[in-house]
Short mmCIF file of the C-alpha atoms (twelve columns), coordinates in Angstrom:
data_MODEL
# 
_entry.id   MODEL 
# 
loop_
_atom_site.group_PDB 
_atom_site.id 
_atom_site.type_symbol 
_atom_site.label_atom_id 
_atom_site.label_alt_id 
_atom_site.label_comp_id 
_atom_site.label_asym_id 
_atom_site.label_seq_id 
_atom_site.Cartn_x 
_atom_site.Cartn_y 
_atom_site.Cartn_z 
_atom_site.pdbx_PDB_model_num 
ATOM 1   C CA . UNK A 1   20.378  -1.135  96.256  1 
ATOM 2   C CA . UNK A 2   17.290  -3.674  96.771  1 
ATOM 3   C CA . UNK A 3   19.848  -5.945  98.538  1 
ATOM 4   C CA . UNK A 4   20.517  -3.451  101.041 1 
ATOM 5   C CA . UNK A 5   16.759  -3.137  101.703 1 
ATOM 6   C CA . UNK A 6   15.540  -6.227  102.242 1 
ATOM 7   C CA . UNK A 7   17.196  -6.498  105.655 1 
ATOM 8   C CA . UNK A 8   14.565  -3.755  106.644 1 
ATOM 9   C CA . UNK A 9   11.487  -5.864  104.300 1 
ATOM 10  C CA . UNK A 10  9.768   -7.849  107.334 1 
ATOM 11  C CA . UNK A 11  6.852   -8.318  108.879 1 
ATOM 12  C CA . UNK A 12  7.016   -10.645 112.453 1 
ATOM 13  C CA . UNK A 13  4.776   -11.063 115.354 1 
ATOM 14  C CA . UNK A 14  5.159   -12.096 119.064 1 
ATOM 15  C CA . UNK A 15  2.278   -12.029 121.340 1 
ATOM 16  C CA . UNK A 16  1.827   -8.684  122.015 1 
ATOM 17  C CA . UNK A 17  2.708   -6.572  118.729 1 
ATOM 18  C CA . UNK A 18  3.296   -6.970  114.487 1 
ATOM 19  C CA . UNK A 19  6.437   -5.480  113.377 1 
ATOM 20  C CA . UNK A 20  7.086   -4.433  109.846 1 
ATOM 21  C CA . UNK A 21  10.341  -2.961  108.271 1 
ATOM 22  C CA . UNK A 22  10.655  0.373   107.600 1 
ATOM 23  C CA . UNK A 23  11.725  -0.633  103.575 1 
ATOM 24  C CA . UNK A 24  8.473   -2.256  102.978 1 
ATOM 25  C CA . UNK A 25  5.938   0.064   100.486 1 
ATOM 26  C CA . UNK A 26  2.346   -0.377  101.313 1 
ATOM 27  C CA . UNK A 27  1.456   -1.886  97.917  1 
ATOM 28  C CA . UNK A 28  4.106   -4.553  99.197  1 
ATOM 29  C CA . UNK A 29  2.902   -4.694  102.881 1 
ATOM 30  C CA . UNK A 30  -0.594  -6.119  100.525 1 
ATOM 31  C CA . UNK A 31  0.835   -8.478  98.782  1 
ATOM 32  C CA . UNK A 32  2.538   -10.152 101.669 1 
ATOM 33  C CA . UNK A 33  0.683   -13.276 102.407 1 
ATOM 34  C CA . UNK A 34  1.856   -13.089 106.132 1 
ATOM 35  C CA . UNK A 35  0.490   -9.608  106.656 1 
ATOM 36  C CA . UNK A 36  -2.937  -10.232 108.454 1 
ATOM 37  C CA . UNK A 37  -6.043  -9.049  106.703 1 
ATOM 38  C CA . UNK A 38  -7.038  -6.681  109.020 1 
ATOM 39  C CA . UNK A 39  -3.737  -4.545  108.584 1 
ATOM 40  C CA . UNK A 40  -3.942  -5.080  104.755 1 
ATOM 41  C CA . UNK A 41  -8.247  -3.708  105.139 1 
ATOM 42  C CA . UNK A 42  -7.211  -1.051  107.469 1 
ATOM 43  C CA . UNK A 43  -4.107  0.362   105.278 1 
ATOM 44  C CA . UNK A 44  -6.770  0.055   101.861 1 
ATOM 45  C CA . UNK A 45  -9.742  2.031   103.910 1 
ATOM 46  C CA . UNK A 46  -8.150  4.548   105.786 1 
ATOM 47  C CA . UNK A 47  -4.217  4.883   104.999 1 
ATOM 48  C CA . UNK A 48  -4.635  5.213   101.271 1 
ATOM 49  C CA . UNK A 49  -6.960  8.336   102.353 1 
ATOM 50  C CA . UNK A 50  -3.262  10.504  102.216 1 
ATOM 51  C CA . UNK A 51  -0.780  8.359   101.144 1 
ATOM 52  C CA . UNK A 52  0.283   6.518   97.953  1 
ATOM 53  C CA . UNK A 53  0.802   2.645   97.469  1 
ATOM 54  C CA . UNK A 54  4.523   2.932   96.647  1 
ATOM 55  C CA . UNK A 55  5.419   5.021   99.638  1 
ATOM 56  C CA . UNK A 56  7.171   2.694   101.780 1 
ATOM 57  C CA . UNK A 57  6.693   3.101   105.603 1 
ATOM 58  C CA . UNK A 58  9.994   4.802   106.320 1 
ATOM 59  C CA . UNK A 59  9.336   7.697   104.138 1 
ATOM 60  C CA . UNK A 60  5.342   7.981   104.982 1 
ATOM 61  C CA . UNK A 61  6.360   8.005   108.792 1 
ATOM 62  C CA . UNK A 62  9.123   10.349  108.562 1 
ATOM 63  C CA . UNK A 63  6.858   13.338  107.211 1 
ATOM 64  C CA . UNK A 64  3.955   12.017  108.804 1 
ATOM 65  C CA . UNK A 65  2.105   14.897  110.804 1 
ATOM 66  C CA . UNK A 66  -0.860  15.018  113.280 1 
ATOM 67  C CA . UNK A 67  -3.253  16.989  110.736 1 
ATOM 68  C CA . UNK A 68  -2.939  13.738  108.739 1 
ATOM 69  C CA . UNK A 69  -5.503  11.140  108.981 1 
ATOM 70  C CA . UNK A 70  -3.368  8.544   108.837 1 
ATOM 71  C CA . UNK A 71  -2.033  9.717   111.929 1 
ATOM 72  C CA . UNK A 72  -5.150  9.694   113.809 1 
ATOM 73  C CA . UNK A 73  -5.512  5.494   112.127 1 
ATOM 74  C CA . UNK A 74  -1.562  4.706   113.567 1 
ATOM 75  C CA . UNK A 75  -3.212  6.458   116.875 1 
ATOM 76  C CA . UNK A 76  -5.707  4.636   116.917 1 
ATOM 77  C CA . UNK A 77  -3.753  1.591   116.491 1 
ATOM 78  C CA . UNK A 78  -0.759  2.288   119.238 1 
ATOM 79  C CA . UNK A 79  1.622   2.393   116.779 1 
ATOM 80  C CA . UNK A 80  5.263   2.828   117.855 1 
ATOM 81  C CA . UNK A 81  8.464   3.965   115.698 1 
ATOM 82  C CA . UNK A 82  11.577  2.468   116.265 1 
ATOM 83  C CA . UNK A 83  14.474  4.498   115.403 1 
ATOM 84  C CA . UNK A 84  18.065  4.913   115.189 1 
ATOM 85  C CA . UNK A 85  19.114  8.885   116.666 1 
ATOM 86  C CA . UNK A 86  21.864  10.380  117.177 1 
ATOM 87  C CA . UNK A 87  22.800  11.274  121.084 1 
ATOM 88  C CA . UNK A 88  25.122  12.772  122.773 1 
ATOM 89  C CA . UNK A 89  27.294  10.056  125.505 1 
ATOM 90  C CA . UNK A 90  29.553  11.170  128.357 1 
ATOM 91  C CA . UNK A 91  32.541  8.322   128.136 1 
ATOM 92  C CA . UNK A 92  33.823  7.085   131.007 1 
ATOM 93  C CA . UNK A 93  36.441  9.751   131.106 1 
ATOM 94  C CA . UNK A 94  33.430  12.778  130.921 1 
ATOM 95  C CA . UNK A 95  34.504  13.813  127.406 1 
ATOM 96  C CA . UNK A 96  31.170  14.080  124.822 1 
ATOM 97  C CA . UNK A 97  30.918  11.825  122.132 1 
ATOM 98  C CA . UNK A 98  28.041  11.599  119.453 1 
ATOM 99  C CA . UNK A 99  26.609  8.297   118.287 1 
ATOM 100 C CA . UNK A 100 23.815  6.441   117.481 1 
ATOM 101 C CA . UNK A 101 21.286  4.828   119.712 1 
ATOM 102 C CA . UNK A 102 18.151  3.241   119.230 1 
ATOM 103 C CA . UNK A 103 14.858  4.246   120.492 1 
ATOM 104 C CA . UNK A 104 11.242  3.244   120.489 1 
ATOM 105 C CA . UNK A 105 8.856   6.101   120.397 1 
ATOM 106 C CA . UNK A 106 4.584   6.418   120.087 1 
ATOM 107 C CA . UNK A 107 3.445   7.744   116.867 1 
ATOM 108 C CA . UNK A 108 2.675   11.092  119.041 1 
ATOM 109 C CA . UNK A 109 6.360   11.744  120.388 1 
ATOM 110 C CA . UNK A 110 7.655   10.818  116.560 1 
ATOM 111 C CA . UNK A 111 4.987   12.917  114.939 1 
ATOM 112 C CA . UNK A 112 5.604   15.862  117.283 1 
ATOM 113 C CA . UNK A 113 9.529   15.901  115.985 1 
ATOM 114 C CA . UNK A 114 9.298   18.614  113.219 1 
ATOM 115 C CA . UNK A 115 11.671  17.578  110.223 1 
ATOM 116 C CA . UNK A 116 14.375  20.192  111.115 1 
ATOM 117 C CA . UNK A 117 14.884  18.145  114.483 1 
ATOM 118 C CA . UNK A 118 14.506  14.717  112.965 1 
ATOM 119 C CA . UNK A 119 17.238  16.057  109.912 1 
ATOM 120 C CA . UNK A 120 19.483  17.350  112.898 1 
ATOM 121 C CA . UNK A 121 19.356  14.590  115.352 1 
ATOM 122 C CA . UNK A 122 19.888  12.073  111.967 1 
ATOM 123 C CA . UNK A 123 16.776  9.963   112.440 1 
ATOM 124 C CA . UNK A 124 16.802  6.819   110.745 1 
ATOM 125 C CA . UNK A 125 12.977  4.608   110.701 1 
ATOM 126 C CA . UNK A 126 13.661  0.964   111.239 1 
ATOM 127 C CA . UNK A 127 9.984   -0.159  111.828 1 
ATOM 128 C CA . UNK A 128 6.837   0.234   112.135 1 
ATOM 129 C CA . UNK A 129 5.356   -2.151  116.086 1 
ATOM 130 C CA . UNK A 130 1.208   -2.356  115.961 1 
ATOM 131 C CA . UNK A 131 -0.348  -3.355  119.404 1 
ATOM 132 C CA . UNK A 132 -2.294  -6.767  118.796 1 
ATOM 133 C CA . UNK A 133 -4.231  -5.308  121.428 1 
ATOM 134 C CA . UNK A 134 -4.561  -1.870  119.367 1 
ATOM 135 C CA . UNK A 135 -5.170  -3.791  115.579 1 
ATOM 136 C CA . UNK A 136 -8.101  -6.257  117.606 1 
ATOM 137 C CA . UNK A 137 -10.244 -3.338  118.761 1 
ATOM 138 C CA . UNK A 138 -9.776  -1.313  115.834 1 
ATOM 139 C CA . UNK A 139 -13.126 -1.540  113.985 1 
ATOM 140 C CA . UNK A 140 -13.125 -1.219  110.110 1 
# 
C-alpha cells in the first residue's frame, strides 16, 4: 500500500505555483525539508484550526466545504485541485463512452461539488497547485 502512494508524495515548484501530492498528510507536508516555511507556518496557524495532522490532502480536500476555515486560507491562497473525473466522450463514430479525464479546478468550483456529485462523477485528488503569487502576499 505505501508503495502505491508515494507516486502521489511530492512537493515541486516552477515559477509560478508549489505542487504537492494528494498522498502527502500534513504532519508529513512539515517534516519535508523542501516544503517552504511559509506553507509549513500557514498550515500550523490556520489549517490545523479544522483539520488533523494525519489527514492527508486528498481526503481533507475531498470533504472540504466553504463554511470551513480552511477553505477561506486555500482561498486566500489561489489554491487549485487537480483531478481525475469521469466524462462522458462522443468517439469518432458519435457513440458515448465514459472515461477519465483530468481537470484543474479553483478551490471554489471543487468546494461547490457536494459529495454525492464528486462520488458519482468518481473524483479522484491528485494535488494540491498554490500560486507563488497567492503564498507571497498571504500574511501570517
Amino acid at each position: 500500500m505505501e508503495t502505491e502512494n508515494k507516486d502521489y508524495k511530492y512537493f515541486m515548484q516552477d515559477t509560478g505555483a508549489v505542487y504537492l501530492g494528494a498522498k502527502l498528510s500534513y504532519a508529513e507536508v512539515l517534516q519535508d525539508e523542501m516544503v517552504n516555511f511559509k506553507f509549513k507556518s500557514i498550515v500550523e496557524h490556520y489549517i490545523f484550526k479544522d483539520t488533523d495532522p494525519e489527514t492527508t490532502l486528498e481526503s481533507h480536500l475531498y470533504y472540504l466545504t466553504k463554511e470551513q476555515f480552511s477553505y477561506r486560507t486555500y482561498e486566500q491562497l489561489r489554491a487549485k485541485v487537480k483531478i481525475n473525473i469521469l466524462v462522458e466522450k462522443k468517439t469518432l463514430f458519435g457513440k458515448k463512452k465514459t472515461g477519465y479525464t483530468t481537470k484543474l479546478m479553483s478551490i471554489a468550483e471543487f468546494a461547490d461539488m457536494n459529495l454525492a456529485q464528486k462520488k458519482a462523477k468518481g473524483v479522484v485528488i491528485q494535488e494540491l497547485a498554490l500560486s507563488k503569487l497567492g503564498l507571497m502576499s498571504f500574511s501570517v
